[in-house]
C-alpha positions as CSV (number, residue, x, y, z in Angstrom):
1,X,-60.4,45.8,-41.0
2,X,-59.7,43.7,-43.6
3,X,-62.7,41.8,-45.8
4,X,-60.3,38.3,-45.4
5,X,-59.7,39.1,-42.3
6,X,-62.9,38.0,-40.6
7,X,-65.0,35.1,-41.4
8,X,-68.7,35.3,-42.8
9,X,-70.9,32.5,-42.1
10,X,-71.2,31.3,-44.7
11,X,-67.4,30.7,-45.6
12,X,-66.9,29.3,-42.1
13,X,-65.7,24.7,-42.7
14,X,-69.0,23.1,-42.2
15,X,-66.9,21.2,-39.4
16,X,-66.8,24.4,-37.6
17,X,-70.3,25.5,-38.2
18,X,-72.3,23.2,-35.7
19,X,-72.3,24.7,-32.9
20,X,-72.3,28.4,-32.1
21,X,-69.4,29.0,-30.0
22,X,-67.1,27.0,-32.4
23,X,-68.3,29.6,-35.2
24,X,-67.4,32.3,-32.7
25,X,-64.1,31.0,-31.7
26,X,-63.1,30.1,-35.1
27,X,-63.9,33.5,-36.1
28,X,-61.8,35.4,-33.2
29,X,-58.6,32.6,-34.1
30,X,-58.5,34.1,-37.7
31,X,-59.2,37.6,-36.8
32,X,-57.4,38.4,-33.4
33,X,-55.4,35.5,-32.6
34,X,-53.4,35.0,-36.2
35,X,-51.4,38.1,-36.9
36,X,-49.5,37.5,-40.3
37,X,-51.9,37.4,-43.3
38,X,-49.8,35.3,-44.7
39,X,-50.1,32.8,-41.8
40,X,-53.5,33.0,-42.2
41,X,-53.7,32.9,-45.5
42,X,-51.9,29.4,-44.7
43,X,-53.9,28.1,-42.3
44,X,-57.3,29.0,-44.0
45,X,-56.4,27.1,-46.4
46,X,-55.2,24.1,-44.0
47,X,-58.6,24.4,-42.2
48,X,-60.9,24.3,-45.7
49,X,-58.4,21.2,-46.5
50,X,-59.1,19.8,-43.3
51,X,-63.0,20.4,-43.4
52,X,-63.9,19.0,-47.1
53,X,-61.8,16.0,-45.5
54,X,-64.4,15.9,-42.7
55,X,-67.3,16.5,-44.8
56,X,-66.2,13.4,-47.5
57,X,-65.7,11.4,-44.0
58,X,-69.5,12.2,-42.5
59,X,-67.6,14.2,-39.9
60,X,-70.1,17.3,-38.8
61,X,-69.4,18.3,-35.5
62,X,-66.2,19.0,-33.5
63,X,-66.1,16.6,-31.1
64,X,-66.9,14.0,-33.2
65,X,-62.7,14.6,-34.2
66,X,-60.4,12.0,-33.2
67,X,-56.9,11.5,-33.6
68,X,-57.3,9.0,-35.8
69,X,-59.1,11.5,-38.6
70,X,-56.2,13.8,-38.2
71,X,-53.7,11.3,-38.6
72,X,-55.9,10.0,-41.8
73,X,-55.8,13.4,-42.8
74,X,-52.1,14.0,-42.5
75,X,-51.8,10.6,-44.9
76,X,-54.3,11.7,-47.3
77,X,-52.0,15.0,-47.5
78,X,-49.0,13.3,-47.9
79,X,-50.4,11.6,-51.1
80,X,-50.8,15.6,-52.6
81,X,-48.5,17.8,-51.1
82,X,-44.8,18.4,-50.1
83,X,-44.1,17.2,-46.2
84,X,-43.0,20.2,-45.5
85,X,-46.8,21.8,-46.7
86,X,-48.4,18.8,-44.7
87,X,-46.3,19.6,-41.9
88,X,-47.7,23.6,-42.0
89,X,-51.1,21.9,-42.3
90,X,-51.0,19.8,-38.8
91,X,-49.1,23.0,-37.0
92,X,-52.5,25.1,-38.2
93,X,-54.7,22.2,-36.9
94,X,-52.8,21.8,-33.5
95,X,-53.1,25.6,-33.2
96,X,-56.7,26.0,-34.0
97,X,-57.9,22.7,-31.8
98,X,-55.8,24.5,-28.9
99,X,-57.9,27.6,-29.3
100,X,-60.7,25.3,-29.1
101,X,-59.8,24.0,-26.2
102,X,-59.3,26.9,-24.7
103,X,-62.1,28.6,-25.2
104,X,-63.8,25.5,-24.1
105,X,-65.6,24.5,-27.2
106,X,-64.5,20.5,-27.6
107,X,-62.6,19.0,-24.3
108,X,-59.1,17.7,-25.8
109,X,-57.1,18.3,-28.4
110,X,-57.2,15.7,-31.1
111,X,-54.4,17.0,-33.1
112,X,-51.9,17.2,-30.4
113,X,-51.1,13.2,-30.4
114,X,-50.8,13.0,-34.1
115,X,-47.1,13.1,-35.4
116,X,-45.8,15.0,-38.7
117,X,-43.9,13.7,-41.1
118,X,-40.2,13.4,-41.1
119,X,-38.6,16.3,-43.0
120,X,-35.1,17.4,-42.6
121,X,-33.4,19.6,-45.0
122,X,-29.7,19.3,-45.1
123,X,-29.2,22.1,-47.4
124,X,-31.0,25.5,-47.7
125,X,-32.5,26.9,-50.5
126,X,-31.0,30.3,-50.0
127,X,-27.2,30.2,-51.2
128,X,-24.9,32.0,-48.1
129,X,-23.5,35.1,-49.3
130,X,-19.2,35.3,-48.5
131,X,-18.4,38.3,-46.6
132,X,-16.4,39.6,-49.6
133,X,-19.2,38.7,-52.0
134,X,-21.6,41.0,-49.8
135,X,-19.0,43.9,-49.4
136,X,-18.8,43.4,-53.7
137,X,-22.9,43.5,-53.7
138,X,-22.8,46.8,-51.2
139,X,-20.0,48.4,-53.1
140,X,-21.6,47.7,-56.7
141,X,-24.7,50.2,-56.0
142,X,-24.6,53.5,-56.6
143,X,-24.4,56.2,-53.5
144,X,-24.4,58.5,-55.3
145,X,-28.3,59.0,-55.7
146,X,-31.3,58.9,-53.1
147,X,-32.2,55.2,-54.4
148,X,-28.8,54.1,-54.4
149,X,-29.1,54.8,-50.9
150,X,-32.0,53.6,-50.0
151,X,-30.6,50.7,-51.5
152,X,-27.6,50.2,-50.1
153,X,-29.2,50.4,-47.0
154,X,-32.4,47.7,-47.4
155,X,-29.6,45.3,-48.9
156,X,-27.3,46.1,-46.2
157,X,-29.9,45.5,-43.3
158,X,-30.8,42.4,-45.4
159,X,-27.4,40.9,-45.4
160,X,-25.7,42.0,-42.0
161,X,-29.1,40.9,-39.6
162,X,-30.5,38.4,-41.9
163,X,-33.8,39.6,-41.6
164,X,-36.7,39.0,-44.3
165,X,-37.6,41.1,-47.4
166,X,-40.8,41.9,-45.9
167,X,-39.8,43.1,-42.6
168,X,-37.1,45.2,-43.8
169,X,-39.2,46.8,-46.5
170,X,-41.8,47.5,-43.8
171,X,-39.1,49.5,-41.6
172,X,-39.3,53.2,-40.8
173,X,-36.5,55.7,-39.4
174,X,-37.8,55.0,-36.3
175,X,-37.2,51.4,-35.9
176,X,-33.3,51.9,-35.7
177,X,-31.8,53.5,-32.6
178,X,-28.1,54.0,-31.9
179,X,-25.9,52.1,-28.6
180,X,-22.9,52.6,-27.1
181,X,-22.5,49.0,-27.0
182,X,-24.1,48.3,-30.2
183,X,-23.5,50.4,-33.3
184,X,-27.1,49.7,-34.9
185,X,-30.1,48.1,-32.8
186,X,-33.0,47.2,-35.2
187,X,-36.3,47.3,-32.8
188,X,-38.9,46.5,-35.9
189,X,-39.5,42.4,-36.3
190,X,-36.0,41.5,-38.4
């Protein structure tokens, strides 16, 4: 296991540190329950956001949480941080106050009435390759040579089922299978 995957006491959000099952089920949210580490790299950081906020507020225990802090919180992010980072921020909190709740640690969850801010984005980041322009990009690599290849093939995968640079670079030979119906199935997370 990972040393950032679990929690040590002492790097537990004093929020989080009153009682003991909060501890535990904070602990098994970050180490079993959140998969990605870059999701959890995320929402570690949302929660040690979250629980300075507490701590500057004279909030010390769970319960004490109302929706009111968390919609306090959500304003006093606001005033730092992108919406869309805020946004991340609340999802985490929602997320961990339901694991809360279900493990029975506080009663409700406070986060769950709050409301995120507004963000739309009308235009992505990520310019749309033409199919031309990705037949050009394919056609421009080398085959010729064993990275060629393997080139070819990641950008390929990348461009025809849109999946993310770090899935596809985490594929093996045995995530692709052959159809009747389907030329290429990718079974890995694309």
């Amino acid at each position: 296991m990972s040393t950032g995957l679990v929690l040590g006491a002492a790097s537990l959000p004093s929020v989080f540190t009153g009682r003991p099952e909060a501890r535990t089920r904070m602990r098994d949210f970050f180490s079993s329950h959140i998969r990605n580490p870059n999701t959890r790299r995320a929402y570690r950081e949302a929660v040690r956001q979250f629980s300075a906020f507490c701590a500057e507020h004279a909030i010390v225990d769970l319960p004490q949480v109302e929706p009111v802090h968390i919609a306090a919180f959500v304003e006093a992010q606001l005033q730092l941080h992108s919406k869309p980072t805020v946004k991340l921020r609340l999802a985490a909190l929602r997320m961990l106050f339901d694991w809360m709740v279900v493990g029975q640690v506080i009663p409700t969850n406070p986060a769950h009435a709050v409301r995120g801010p507004k963000h739309s984005q009308r235009r992505g980041k990520t310019p749309v390759l033409q199919a031309d322009e990705a037949r050009t990009l394919i056609d421009a690599i080398d085959a010729t040579s064993l990275p060629g290849l393997r080139d070819r093939a990641l950008i390929g995968l990348m461009v025809y089922t849109f999946s993310r640079v770090g899935a596809a670079i985490s594929m093996r030979v045995e995530d692709f299978y052959v159809q009747v119906d389907c030329p290429i199935f990718c079974a890995a997370e694309c």
